[in-house]
N, C-alpha and C positions, 0 to 999 in steps of 0.2 A: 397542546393540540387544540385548533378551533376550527371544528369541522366545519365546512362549506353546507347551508341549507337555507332554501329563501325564509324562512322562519322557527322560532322554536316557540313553545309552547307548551305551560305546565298549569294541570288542573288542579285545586285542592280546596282544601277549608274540611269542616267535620265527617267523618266516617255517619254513613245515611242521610245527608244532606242532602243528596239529588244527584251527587257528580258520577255517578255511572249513566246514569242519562244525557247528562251534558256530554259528557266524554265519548259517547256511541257517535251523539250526535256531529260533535266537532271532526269523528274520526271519518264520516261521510263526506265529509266537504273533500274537494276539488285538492288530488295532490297531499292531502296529509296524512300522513304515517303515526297512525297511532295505537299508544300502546296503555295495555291497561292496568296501573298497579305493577310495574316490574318489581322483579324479585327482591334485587336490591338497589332498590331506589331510597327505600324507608330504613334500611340499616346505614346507609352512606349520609344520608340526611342528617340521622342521627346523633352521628359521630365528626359530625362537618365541624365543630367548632374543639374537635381533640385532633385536628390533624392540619399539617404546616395547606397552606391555601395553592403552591405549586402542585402537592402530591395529589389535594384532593383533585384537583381539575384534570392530571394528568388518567385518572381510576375515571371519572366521572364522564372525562369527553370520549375513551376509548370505550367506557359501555355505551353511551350513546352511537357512535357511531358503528363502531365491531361485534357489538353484541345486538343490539336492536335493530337498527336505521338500514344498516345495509342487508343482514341476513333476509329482514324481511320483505325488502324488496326483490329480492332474486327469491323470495315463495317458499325461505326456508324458517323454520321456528316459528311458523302460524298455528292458529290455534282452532283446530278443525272440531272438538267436540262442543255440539251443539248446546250441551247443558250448563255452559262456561258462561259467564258474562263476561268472557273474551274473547267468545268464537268470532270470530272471523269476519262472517257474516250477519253479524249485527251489525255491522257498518260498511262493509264492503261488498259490492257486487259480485259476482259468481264470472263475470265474464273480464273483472279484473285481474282479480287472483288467479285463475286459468290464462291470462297472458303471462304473468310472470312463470310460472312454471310453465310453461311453451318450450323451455330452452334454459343452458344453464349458462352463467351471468361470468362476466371476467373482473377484477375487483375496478380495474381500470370503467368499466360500463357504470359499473355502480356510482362513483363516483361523480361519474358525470350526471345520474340521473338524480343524484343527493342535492345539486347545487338548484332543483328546479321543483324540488318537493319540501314542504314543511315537517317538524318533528314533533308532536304534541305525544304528553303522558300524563297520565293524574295519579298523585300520590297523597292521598286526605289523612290528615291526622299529624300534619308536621307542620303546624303553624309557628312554632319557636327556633324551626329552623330558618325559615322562612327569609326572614331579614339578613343572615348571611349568606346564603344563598342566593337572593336580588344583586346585594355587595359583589358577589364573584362573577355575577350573569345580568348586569343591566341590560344586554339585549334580548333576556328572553320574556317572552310574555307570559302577566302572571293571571289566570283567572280566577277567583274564588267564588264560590258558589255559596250561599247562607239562604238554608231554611228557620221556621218558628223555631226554640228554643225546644219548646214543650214535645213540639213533632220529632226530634232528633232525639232527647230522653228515651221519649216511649219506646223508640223503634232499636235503638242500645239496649233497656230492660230487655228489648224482646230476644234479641241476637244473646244477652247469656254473656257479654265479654269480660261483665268484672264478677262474675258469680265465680267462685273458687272450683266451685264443681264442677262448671264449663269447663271439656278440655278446647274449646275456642278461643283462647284469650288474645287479647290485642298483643300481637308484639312489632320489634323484638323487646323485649322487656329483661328486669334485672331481677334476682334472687334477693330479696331481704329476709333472712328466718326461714320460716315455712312458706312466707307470702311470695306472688310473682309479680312484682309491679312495671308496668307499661315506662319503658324508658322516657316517654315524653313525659311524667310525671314528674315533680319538680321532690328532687331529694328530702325537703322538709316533710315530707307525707311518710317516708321509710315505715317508723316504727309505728304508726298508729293504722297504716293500712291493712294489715290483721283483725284489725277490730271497725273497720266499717261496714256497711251495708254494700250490696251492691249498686243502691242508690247513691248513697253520696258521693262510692269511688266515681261513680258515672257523671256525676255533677260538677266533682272534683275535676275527671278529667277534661270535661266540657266547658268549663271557669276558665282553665286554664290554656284552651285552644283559644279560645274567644280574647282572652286578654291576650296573646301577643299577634292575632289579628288587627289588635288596635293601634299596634306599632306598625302595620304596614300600609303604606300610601301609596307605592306605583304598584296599583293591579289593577284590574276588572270587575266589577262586582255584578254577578248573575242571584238574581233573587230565584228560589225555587219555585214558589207561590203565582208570580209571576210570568215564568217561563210554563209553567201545568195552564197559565190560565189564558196566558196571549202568544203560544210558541213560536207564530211563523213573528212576529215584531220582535220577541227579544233574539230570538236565534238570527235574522235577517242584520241587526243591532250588533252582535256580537262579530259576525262574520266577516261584518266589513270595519269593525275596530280593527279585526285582524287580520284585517287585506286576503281572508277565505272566500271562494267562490261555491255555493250550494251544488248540490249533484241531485239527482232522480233519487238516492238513496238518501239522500237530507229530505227531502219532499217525503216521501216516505215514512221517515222514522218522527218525522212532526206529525203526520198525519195518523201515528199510533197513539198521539200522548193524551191520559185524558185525566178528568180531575176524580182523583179519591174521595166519595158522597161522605166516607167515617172518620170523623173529624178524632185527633188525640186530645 
């Protein structure tokens, strides 16, 4: 199945690298449906290289299209609580969303109105998946975002996700022992991740996103630094790599962004 959409587009690279920002931002533009972090986006990622490449696209293109892309154009599975960084209206107008529930949708409508809208999603922290994933999908667009090294550290220490005690932990992740380690962690860490620190799992896992970033060549590359300090050039930059047109709600959410004085 290869559902009809004038574009796709996936956001990614490190968990607090900036891409909830990027991602509000892209989901303002003109026509694109986007979503934030689906559920299973990161477990199917995952497992993309345990599973035959017919089956995975067959799972992959029906959640894209029957779970996401169409529901949410007929104004259903939106995400109305304000306290979400995926409400709704972090990216989307009030006088949008109120036209699509106007009225309720036939799949045939839908359809039609898929082949004239983009589908963007961001799912950070699956850089090893990455390169088979371009392999199955060279038409989809790839963005990565990289912030400082140092600034992604800090802000992981702060979030708690390799501290044991955290019931927050990065997943889906695998049972070794007592330990829970983060499935994108590379098996040679199993036994010895008991006995690190939270720092170096955090290092560990950041090594390891970063190096098979370095195996990938068709994406985008959105600097964070850059984007906090010249939004309307790199976002204007971005928008028309990828044939997006800005909205009143793009103007907007550039006109929130401002630079953090407390450097890490």
């Amino acid at each position: 199945m290869n559902f009809s959409v004038k574009s796709k587009i996936l956001v990614s690279g490190l968990p607090r690298s900036g891409s909830t920002l990027l991602g509000n931002i892209l989901g303002s533009g003109k026509n694109v449906e986007y979503f934030f972090e689906p559920p299973l986006s990161s477990a199917m990622f995952n497992v993309i290289d345990q599973m035959d490449e017919k089956i995975f696209r067959i799972f992959f293109d029906n959640y894209m299209q029957n779970e996401l892309l169409s529901p949410a154009l007929a104004g259903r599975g939106l995400n109305f609580n304000s306290n979400d960084d995926s409400y709704i209206y972090n990216y989307k107008t009030k006088e949008e969303i109120e036209a699509r529930m106007s009225k309720s949708w036939r799949a045939s409508e839908l359809r039609d109105l898929t082949i004239n809208h983009s589908i963007a999603f961001k799912t950070p922290g699956v850089s090893s998946q990455l390169i088979q994933l371009m392999k199955y999908y060279p038409e989809w667009n790839l963005v990565i975002i990289f912030r400082k090294y140092e600034d992604i550290l800090k802000s992981i220490l702060v979030k708690g996700w390799f501290d044991d005690e955290n019931p927050n932990l990065i997943t889906p992740f695998k049972q070794f022992g007592n330990s829970l380690v983060p499935l994108s962690i590379s098996d040679a860490w199993n036994q010895e991740w008991a006995e690190l620190t939270p720092t170096e799992r955090s290092m560990i896992y950041m090594n390891e996103q970063f190096s098979a970033l370095k195996l990938l060549n068709n994406y985008i590359r959105v600097d964070y630094e850059k984007l906090i300090k010249t939004p309307t050039q790199v976002i204007h930059h971005l928008f028309d790599g990828l044939a997006v047109n800005t909205t009143s709600k793009t103007q907007e959410l550039i006109e929130k962004i401002y630079v953090n004085p407390n450097s890490n």
